[in-house]
N, C-alpha and C positions, 0 to 999 in steps of 0.2 A: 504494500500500500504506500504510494509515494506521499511523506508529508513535507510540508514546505515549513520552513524555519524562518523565518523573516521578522527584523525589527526595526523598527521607523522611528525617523526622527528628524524635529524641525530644525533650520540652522541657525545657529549663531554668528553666521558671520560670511561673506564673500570669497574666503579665502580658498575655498572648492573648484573656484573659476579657473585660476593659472592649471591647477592638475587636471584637466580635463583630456581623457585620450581620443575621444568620439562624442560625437553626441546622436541621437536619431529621434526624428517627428512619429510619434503614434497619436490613432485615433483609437476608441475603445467604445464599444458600448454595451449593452447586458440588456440578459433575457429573467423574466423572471422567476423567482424561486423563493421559497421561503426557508429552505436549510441550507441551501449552496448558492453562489454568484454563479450566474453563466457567462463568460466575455468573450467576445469577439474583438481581436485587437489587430490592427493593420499597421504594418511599420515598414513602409517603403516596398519591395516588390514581396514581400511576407506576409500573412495573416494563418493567426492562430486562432482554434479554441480552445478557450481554456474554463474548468469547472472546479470549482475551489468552495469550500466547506466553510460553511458565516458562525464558527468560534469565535471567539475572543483571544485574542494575543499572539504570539508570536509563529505556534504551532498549527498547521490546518492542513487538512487533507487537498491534497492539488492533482490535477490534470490537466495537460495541456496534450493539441496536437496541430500538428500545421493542416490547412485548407490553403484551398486556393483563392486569393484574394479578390476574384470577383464572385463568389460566394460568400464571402465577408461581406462584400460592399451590398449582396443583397440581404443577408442578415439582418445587418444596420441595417438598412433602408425599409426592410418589409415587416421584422419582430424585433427590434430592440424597445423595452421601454426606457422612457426617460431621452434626455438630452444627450450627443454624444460626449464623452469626456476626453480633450486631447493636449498632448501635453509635449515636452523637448523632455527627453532622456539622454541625462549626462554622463557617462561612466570614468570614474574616478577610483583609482587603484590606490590604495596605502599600506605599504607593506605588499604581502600577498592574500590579501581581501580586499574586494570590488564591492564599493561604494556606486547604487546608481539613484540618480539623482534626478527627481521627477519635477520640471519645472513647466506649470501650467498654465493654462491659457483660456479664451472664451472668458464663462462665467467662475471659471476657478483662476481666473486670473490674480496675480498676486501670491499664490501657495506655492511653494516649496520645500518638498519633503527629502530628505537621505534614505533610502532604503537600504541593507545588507541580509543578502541569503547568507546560512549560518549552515553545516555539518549536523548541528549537534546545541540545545540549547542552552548548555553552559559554557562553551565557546568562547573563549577567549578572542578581540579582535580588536585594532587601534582604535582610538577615541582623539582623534586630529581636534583642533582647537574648534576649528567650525563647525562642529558637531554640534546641536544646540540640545534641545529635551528630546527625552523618550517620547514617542504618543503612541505607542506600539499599539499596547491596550483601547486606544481611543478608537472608536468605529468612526465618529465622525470624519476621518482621516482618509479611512479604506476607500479606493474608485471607486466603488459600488455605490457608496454613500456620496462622495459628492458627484452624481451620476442625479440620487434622487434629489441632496441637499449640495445646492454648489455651495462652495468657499464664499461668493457674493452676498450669499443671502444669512451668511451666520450673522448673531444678532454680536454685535460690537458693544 
């Protein structure tokens, strides 16, 4: 059973910018479900789907598999609900862990979050200065969620 290890977190600081090895435009959007997220995500001539388990934290069961991208685009276009969610992913190395870095756009404009997939979830791995808080735990955070709640509409 594949599970995904992942822990998120907001930045503290610009400093992720200079390390940047690539970056890539995705678009995303989800089908609905009440135990799992279903996503459809297209990233240049690629589209996945992928089916991930709506736990809380860091650990969740995942699936992913490639499709071909104009099956995607009809996904999107004929069963996603909600808005689609699209964003620049940055990939930043430190050490030998990969930091990627979801910086987004539309109505989540303004959010940027650090993600790092983990082995193992007491995993040892750098904490660079621009690392800001954990929100691992936070759903509001998860694409899914700003998908139904964008980042614009959080109450300030």
């Amino acid at each position: 059973m594949p599970v995904e290890i992942e822990r998120k977190y907001l930045l503290a600081n610009d400093g992720w910018r200079a390390l940047v090895e690539r970056s890539a435009y995705m678009s995303q959007a989800y089908l609905g479900g009440t135990r799992c997220s279903t996503r459809v995500r297209i990233a240049g001539k690629t589209a996945w789907l992928n089916v991930k388990s709506l736990e809380r934290g860091a650990a969740r069961l995942e699936y992913e598999y490639v499709i071909p991208v104009s099956e995607a685009r009809e996904i999107i276009e004929r069963l996603a609900d909600g808005p689609v969610v699209s964003k620049t992913r940055h990939y930043v190395r430190v050490q030998d862990h990969l930091f990627e870095i979801d910086e987004f756009d539309g109505e989540n404009l303004g959010l940027i979050v650090a993600e790092i997939e983990l082995t193992h979830s007491d995993e040892q791995f750098p904490r660079p200065d621009w690392l800001g808080m954990e929100v691992t735990a936070d759903e509001r955070y998860y694409n899914v969620r700003l998908a139904q709640l964008p980042y614009s509409r959080w109450p300030r």
